[in-house]
PAFIRO-530810 format. One record per residue: x, y, z of N, C-alpha, C, O in turn. Coordinates in pm, whole numbers, padded with zeros to 5 digits, always signed. Atoms other than C-alpha are relative to their C-alpha. Layout:
<nodes>
XYZXYZXYZXYZ
...
</nodes>
This chain:
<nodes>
+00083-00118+00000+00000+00000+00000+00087+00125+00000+00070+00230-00061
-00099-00133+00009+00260+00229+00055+00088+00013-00100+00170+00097-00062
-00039+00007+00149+00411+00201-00292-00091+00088-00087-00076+00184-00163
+00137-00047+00135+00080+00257-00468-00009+00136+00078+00027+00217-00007
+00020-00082-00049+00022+00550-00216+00169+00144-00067+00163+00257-00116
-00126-00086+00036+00421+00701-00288-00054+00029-00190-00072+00138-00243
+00049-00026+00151+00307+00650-00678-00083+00073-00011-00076+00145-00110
+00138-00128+00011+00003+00866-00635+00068+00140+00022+00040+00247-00031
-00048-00135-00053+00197+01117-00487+00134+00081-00097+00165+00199-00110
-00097-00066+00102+00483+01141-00742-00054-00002-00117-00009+00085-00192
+00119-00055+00109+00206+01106-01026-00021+00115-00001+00025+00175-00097
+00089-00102-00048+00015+01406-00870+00126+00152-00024+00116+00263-00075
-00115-00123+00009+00375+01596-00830+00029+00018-00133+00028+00127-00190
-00080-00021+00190+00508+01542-01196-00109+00071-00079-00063+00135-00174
+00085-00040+00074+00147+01661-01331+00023+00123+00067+00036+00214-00015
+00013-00177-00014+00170+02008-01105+00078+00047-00065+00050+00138-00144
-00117-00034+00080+00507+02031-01232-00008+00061-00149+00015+00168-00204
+00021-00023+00181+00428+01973-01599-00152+00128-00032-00189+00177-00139
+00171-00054+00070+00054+02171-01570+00128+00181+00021+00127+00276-00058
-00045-00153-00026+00289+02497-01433+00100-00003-00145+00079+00103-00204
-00092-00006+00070+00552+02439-01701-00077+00026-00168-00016+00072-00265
+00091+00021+00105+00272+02410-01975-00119+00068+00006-00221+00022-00046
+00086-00119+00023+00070+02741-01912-00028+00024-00115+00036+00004-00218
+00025-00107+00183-00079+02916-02193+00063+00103-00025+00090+00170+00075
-00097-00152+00017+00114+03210-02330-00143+00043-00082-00245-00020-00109
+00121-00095+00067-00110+03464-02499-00012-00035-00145+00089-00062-00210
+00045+00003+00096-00309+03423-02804-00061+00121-00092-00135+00201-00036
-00050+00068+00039-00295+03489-03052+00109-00008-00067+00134+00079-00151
-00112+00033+00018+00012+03341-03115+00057-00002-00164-00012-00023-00263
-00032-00023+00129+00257+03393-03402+00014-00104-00121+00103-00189-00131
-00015+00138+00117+00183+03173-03727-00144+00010+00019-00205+00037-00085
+00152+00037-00039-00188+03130-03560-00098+00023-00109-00217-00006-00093
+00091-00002+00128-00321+03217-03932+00018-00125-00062-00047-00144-00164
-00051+00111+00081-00175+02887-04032-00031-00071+00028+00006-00173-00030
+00036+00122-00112-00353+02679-03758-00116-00045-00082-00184-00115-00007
+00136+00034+00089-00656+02606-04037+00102-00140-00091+00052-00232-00155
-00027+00129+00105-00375+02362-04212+00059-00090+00095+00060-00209+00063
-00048+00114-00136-00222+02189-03876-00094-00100+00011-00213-00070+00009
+00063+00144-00047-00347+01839-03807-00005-00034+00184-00079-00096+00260
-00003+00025-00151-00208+01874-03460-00042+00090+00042-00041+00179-00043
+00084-00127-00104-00386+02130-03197+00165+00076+00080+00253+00010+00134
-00068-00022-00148-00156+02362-02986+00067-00011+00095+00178+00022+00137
-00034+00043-00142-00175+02235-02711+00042-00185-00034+00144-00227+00021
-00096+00079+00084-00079+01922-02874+00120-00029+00019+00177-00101+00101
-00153-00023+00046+00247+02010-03032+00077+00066+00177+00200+00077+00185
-00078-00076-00092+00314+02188-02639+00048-00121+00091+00145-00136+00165
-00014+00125-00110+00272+01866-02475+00113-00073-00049+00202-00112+00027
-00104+00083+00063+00491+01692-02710+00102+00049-00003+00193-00035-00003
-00127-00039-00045+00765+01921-02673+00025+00050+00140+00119+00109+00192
-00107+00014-00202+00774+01909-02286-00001-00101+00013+00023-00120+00132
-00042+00129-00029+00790+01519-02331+00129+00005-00042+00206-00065+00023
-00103+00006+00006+01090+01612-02516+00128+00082+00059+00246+00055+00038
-00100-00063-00041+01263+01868-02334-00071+00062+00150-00148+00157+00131
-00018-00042-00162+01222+01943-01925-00003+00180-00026+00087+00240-00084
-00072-00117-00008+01170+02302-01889-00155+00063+00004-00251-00009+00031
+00106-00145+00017+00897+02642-01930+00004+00016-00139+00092+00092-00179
+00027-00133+00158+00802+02741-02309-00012+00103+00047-00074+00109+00153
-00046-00132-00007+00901+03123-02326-00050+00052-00131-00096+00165-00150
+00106-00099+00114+00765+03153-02682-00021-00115-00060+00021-00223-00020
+00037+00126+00074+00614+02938-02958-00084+00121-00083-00133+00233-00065
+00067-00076+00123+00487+03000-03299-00016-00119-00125+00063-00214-00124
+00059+00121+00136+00332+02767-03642+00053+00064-00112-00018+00139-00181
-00099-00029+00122+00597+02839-03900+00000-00082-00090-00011-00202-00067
-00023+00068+00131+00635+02745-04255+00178-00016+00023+00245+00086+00044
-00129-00026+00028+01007+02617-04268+00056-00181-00013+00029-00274+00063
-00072+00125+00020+01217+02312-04419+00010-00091+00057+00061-00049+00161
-00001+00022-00084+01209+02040-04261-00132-00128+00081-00216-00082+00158
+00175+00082-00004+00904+01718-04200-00035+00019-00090+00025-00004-00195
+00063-00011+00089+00637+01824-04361-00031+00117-00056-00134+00136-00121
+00023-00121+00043+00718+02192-04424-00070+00131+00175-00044+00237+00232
+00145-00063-00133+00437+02305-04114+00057-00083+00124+00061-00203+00152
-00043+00125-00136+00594+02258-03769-00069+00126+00116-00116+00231+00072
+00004-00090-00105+00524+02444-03403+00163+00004+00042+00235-00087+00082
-00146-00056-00109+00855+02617-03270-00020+00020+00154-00110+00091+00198
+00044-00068-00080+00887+02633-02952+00153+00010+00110+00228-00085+00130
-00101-00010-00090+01156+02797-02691-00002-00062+00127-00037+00016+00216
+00000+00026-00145+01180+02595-02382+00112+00039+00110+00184-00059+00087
-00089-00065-00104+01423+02741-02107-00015-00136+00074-00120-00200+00070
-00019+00091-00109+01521+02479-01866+00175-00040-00024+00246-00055-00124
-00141+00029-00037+01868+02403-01663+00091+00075-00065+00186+00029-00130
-00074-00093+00055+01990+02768-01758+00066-00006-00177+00173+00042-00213
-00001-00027+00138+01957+02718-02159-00112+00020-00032-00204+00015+00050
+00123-00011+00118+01706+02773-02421+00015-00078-00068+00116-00069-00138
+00017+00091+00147+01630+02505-02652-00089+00026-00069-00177+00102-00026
+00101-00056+00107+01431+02523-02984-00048-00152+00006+00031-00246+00015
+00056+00159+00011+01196+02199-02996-00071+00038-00071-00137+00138-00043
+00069-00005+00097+01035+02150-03334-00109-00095-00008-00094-00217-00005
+00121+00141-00024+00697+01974-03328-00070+00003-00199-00116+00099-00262
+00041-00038+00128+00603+01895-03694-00185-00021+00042-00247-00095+00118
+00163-00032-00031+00210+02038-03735-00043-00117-00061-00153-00132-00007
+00047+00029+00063+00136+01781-03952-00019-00167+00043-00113-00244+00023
+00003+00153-00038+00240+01443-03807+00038+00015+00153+00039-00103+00189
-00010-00039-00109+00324+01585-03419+00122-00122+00072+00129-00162+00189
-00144+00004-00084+00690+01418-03400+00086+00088+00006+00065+00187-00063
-00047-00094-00010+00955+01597-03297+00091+00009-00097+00129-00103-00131
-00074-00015+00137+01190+01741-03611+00128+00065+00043+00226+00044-00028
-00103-00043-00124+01434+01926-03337-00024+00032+00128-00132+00067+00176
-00052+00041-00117+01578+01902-03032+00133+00080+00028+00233+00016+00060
-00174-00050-00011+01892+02203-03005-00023+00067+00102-00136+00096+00143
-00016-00139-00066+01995+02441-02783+00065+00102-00075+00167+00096-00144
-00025-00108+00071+01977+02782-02896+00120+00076+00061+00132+00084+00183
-00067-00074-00064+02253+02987-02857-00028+00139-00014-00142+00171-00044
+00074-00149-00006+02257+03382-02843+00001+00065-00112-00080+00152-00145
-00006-00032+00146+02351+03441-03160-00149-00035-00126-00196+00021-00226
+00087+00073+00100+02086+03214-03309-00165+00080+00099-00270+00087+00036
+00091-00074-00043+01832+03401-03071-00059+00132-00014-00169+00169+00028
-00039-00180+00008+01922+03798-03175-00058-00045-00114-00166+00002-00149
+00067-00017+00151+01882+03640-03540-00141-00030+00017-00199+00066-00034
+00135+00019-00015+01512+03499-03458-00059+00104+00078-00176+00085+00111
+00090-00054-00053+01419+03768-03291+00020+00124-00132-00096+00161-00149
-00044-00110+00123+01541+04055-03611-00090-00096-00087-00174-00023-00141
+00092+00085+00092+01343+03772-03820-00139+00033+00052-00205+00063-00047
+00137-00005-00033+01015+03817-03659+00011+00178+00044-00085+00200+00118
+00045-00100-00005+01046+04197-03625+00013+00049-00131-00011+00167-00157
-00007-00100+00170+01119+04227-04052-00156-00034-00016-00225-00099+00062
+00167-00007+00010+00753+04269-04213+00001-00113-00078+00092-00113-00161
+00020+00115+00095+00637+03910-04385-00089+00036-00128-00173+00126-00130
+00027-00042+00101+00559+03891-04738-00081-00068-00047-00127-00042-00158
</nodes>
């Protein structure tokens, strides 16, 4: 009994964990005109990249870019003092990357999303 009872309790912990780590950020989110051709939802693609990477999403967005099937969710997760980029493809919801960003590759994505799209 006290097994199944410790299991309830580190169940119960890993879900507060993951429900705080897997807030909503504000909508709506960048790409969110593109969510009419995604197969996967959202919240989805968010879950699937905190199975792959431990941490807080800090941003996320439904980009057209090389890569699967073309249509993926980006998303920044912060955890254990880095940023990683975890790529969830929209279309089939495995993951397509798995890096850590460095600062360089962060200054350029952020000058990319402040030029005007065409």
């Amino acid at each position: 009994m006290n097994i199944l009872t410790l299991a309830i309790a580190a169940g119960t912990l890993a879900a507060t964990a993951a429900g705080a780590a897997v807030a909503p950020l504000p909508t709506p989110f960048k790409g969110h005109e593109l969510s009419s051709q995604a197969k996967v939802s959202l919240s989805q693609a968010r879950a699937v990249a905190m199975r792959a990477r431990v941490g807080a999403i800090v941003d996320q967005e439904l980009e057209k870019e090389p890569g699967g099937t073309g249509l993926r969710y980006a998303f920044d997760v912060k955890g254990r003092g880095a940023t990683y980029e975890i790529g969830v493809d929209a279309l089939t919801g495995r993951v397509i990357e798995n890096a850590r960003e460095t600062a360089a590759q962060a200054a350029q994505e952020a000058l990319a999303d402040q030029a005007p799209r065409r």
